[in-house]
C-alpha positions in Angstrom: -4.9 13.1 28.4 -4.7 12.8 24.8 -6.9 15.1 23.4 -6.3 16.3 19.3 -6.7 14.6 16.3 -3.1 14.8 16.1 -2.1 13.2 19.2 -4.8 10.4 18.9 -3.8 9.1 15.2 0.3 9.8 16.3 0.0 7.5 19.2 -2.3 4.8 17.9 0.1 4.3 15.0 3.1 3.7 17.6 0.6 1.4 19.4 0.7 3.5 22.6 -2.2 3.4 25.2 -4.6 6.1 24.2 -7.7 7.2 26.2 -9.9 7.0 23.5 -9.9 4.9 19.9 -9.5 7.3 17.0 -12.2 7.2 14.2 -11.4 8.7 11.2 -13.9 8.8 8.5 -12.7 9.2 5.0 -15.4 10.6 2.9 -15.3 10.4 -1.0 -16.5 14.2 -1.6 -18.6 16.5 0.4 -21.5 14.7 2.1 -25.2 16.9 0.7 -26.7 16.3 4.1 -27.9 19.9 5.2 -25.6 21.3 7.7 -23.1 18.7 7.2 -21.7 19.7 3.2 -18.3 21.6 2.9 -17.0 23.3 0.0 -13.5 24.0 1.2 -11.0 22.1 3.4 -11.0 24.2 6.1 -15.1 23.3 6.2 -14.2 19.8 6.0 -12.4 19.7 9.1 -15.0 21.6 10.6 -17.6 19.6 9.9 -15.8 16.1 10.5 -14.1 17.4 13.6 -16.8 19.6 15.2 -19.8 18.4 13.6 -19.1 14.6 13.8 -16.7 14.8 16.8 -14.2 12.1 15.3 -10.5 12.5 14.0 -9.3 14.2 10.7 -5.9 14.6 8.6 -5.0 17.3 6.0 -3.2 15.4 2.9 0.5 16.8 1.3 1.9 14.6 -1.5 2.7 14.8 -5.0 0.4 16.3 -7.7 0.8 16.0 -11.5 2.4 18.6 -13.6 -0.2 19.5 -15.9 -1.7 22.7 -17.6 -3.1 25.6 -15.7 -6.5 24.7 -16.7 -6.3 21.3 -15.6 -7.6 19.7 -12.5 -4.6 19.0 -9.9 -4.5 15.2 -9.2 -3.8 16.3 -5.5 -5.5 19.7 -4.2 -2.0 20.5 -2.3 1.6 19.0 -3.1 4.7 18.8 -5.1 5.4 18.8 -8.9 7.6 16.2 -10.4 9.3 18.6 -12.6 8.8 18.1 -17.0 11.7 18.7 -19.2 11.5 22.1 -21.0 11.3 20.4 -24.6 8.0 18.6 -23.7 4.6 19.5 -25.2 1.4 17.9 -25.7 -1.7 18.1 -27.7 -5.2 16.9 -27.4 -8.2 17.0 -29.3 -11.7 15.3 -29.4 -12.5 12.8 -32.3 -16.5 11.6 -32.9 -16.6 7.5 -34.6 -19.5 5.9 -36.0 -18.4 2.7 -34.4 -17.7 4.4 -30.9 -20.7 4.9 -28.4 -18.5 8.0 -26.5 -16.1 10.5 -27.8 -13.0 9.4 -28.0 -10.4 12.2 -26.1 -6.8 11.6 -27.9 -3.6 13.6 -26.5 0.1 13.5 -27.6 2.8 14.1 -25.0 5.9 14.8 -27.2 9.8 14.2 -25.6 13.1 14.1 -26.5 12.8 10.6 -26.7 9.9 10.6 -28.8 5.7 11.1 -28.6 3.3 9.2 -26.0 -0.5 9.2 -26.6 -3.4 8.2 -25.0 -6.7 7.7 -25.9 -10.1 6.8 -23.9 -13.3 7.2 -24.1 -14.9 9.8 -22.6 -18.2 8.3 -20.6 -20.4 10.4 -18.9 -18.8 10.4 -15.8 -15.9 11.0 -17.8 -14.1 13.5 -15.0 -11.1 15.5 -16.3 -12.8 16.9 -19.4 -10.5 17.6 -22.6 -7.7 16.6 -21.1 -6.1 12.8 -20.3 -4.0 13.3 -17.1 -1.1 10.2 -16.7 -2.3 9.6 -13.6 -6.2 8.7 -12.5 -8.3 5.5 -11.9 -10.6 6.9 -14.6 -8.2 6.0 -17.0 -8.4 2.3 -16.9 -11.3 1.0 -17.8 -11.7 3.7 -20.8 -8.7 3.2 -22.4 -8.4 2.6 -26.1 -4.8 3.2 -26.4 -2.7 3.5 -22.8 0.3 5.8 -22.0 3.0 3.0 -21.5 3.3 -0.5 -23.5 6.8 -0.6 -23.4 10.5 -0.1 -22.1 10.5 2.5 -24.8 7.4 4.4 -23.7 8.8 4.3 -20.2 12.2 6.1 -21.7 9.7 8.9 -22.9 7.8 9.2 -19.7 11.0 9.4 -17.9 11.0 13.4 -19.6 7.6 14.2 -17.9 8.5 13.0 -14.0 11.9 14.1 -13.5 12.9 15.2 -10.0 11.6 18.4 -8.5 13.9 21.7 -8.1 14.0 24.9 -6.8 10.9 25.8 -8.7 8.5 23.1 -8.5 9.9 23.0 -4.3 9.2 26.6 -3.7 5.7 26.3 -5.7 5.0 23.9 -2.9 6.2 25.6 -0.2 3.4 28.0 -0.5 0.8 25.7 -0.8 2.1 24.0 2.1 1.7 27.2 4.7 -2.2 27.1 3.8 -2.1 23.4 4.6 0.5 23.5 7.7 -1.9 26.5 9.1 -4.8 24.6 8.8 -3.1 22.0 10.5 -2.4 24.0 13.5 -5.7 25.4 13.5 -7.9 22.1 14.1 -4.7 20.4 15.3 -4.5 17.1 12.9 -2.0 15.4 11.1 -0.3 15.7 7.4 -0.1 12.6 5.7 2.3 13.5 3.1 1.8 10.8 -0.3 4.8 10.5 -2.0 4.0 7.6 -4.6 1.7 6.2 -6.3 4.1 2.7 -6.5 2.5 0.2 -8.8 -0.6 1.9 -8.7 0.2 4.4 -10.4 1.9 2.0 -13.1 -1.7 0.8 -13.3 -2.9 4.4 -14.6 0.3 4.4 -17.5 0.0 1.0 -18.7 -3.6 -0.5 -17.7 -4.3 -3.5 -15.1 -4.6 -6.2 -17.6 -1.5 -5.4 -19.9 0.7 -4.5 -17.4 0.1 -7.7 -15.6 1.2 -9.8 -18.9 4.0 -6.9 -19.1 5.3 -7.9 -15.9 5.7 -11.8 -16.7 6.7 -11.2 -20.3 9.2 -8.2 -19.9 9.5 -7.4 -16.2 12.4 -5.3 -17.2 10.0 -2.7 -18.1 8.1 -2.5 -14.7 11.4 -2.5 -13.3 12.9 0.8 -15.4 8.9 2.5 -14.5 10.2 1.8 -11.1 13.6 3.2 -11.3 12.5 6.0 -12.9 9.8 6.5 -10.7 12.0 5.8 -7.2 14.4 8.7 -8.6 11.7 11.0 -8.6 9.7 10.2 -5.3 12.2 9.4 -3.2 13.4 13.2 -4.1 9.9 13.9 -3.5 9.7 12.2 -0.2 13.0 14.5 1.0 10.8 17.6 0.4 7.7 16.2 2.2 10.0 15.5 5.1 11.9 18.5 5.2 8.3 20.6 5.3 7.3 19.0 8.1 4.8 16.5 7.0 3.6 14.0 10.3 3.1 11.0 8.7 4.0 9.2 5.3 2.6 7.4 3.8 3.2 5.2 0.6 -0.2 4.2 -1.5 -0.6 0.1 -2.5 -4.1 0.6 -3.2 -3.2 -2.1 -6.2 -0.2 -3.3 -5.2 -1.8 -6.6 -3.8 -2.5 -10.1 -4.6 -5.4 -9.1 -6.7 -2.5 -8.1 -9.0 0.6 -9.3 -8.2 2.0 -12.7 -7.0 3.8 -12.6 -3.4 6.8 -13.2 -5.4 6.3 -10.0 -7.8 5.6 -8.1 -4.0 8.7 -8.9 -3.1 10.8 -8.6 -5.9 8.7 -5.4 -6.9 7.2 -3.6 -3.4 8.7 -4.3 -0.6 12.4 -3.5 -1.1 11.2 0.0 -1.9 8.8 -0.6 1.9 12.1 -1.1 3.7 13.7 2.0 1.7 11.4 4.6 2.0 10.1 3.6 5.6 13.7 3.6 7.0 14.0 7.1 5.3 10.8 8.2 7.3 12.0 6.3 10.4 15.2 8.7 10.6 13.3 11.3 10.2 11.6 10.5 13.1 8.0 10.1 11.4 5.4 7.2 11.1 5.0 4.8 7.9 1.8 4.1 6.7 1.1 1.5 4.1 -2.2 1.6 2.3 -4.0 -1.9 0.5 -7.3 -2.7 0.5 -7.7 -6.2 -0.1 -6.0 -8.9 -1.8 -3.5 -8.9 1.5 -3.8 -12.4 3.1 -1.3 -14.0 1.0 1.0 -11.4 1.7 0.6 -11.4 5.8 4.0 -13.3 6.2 5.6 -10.8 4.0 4.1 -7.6 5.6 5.0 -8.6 8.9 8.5 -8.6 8.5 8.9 -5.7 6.9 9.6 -2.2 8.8 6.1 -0.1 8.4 3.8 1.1 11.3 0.6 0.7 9.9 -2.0 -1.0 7.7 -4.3 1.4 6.7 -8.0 1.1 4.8 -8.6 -2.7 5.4 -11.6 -3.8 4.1 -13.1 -6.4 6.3 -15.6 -7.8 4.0 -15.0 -8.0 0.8 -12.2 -10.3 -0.6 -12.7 -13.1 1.5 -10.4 -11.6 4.2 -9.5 -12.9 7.3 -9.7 -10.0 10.2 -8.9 -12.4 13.1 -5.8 -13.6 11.4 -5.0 -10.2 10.0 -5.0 -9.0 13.5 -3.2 -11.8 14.7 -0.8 -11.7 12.5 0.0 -7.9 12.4 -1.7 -6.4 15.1 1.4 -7.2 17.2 3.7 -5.3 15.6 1.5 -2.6 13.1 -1.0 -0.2 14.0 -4.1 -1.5 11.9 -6.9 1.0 10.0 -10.4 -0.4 9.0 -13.1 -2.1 10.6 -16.1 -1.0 8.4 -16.6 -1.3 4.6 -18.1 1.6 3.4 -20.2 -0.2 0.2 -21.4 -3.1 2.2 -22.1 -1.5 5.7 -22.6 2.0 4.9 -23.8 1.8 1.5 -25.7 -0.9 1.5 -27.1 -2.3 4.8 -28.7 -0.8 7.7 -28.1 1.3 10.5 -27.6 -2.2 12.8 -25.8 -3.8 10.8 -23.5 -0.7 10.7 -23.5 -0.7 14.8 -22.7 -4.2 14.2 -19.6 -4.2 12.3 -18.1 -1.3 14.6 -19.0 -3.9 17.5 -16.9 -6.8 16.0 -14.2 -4.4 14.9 -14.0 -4.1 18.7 -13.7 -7.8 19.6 -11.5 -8.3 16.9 -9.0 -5.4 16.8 -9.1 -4.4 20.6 -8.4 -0.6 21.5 -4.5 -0.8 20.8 -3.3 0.4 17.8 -6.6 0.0 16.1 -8.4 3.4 14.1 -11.9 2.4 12.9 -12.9 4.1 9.6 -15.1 3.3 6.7 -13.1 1.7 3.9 -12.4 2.9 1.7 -14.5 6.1 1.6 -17.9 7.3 1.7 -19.7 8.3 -1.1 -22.3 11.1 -0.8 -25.7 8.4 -2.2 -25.1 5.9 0.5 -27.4 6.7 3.7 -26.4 9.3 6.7 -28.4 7.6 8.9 -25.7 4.7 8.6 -22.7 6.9 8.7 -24.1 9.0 12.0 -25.1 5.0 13.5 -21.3 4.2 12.6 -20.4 7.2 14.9 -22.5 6.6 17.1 -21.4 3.2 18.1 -17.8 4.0 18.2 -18.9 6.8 20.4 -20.0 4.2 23.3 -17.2 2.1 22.4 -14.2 3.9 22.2 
């Protein structure tokens, strides 16, 4: 009998015969429900393991190499290493004709000085600082990291490859994981790269989009530049111990990109990396949201093991063809959208969607979660009704 959260997520994803269905919420930040908030990850596990009685994973991958003071884009990982000669400054500037304060900060190379510039909102995260890498970035930029080949040459200085010193930094963050690991017995996903999404962060969605048409060469030396380092990265993740890896294409999809940019972009670097996990001997895990149905021929022919955080609703996806299509050959992750069944509708329309994630996905290689996460407004009665279901389902 397979019995762990370990065993359960190892063996969906090689589509074996398990005796239950693993679900494995993904939740946004600590729920505020009394009894079910956590402050630390060993709570989390707690609660979502004992608590909620589903499946969990502890996360490895690469974190930014920022300040002391600054926020970690990953709690736990590995440092892509910065050139001794870089340094950066940044500083707070009030306009008249600006609503917010505007957060500038200079990264200076050997090649020359980046700067950034956004705005800092009120939800406005990482404080007096501009990190190269975060969502928030996006929509408050004024002036991006990366507009050019040149600004990629400069970037190249801040994401070298990792050595003895950023590798033994994250060696001891990875006993605290790896005990944690054996102590509620679930997988490390170990992250190595942030792919096209984290291009997204550097240059912006809408300029690198025109970028790629009117000078893919610079997309193309970002992901040079970037394969040297994570694929260095990826080495170290392996050699740890990680169980599962797992390469993020949260915007790596047709809401971006053409299939023809995914192939001439993506999925050469797919059949890379997930051959250097397969010898190994570990899993593949591909992560995209939506945008994926005009890439279905694409993805099946190329050498992952699973699709993870479909969203079923939104997007105008297909799950029947999806599952048609892929379910075959990939183990597939989804089943429930967490901002239109979980934030938004009721506890029976919750039951409802784990029900037809049933019919359509079957109990082989299928891991129902909430997708993408849950956020701590949305109702508990719909995430314990989610449960619940699955529960008498599984």
């Amino acid at each position: 009998m397979i019995a762990t959260s370990k065993e359960m997520i190892l063996a969906t994803i090689a589509r074996q015969q398990v005796d239950r269905v693993p679900c494995v919420p993904h939740f946004w930040s600590s729920p505020t429900v009394e009894g079910y908030a956590w402050t630390n990850e060993e709570e989390r596990l707690h609660v979502i393991t004992h608590k909620l009685g589903t499946a969990a994973m502890l996360h490895f991958g690469i974190r930014e190499a920022r300040g002391a003071d600054a926020a970690e884009m990953l709690r736990f990982g590995v440092c892509a290493r910065r050139h001794p000669d870089v340094r950066e400054k940044v500083w707070r500037e009030n306009r008249a004709d600006e609503k917010y304060p505007l957060i500038h900060k200079e990264v200076t190379t050997p090649k020359g000085t980046l700067e950034a510039i956004v705005r800092e909102t009120e939800d406005w995260p990482h404080g007096l600082d501009i990190p190269f890498f975060s969502d928030f970035n996006v929509s408050r930029y004024v002036k991006p990291w990366l507009a050019s080949v040149a600004d990629v040459e400069k970037w190249a200085y801040v994401y070298l490859p990792p050595e003895d010193r950023e590798i033994g930094q994250a060696r001891e963050a990875w006993r605290k994981t790896d005990a944690l690991r054996e102590k509620f017995q679930v997988p490390i996903v170990g992250t190595y790269t942030l792919g096209l999404s984290g291009a997204q962060h550097l240059f912006g969605a809408e300029p690198l989009a025109l970028l790629s048409m009117d000078q893919p060469e610079a997309v193309e030396r970002y992901l040079e530049i970037l394969d040297r380092t994570d694929r260095r990265c990826l080495e170290v993740l392996l050699d740890f111990g990680v169980d599962i890896v797992r390469r993020n294409g949260w915007y790596e999809s047709t809401d971006f990109w053409s299939p023809s940019q995914f192939r001439r972009f993506v999925a050469p670097r797919i059949e890379k990396e997930s051959s250097m996990a397969h010898e190994a001997g570990r899993p593949f895990i591909y992560t995209m949201c939506t945008g994926i149905m005009p890439l279905l021929p694409i993805l099946s022919q190329l050498n992952f093991d699973s699709l993870d955080t479909i969203e079923p609703v939104l997007g105008k996806q297909d799950m029947p063809r999806l599952a048609r299509e892929l379910g075959d050959k990939k183990c597939l992750w989804g089943g429930v959208s967490a901002p239109i069944h979980i934030g938004m509708g009721k506890p029976e329309d919750v039951r409802a969607a784990v029900r037809r994630a049933f019919e359509v996905f079957g109990k082989r290689g299928f891991i129902l979660t909430a997708v993408p996460t849950i956020r701590p407004q949305w109702p508990w009665e719909n995430v314990l009704a989610m449960i619940d279901e699955w529960q008498k389902l599984r």
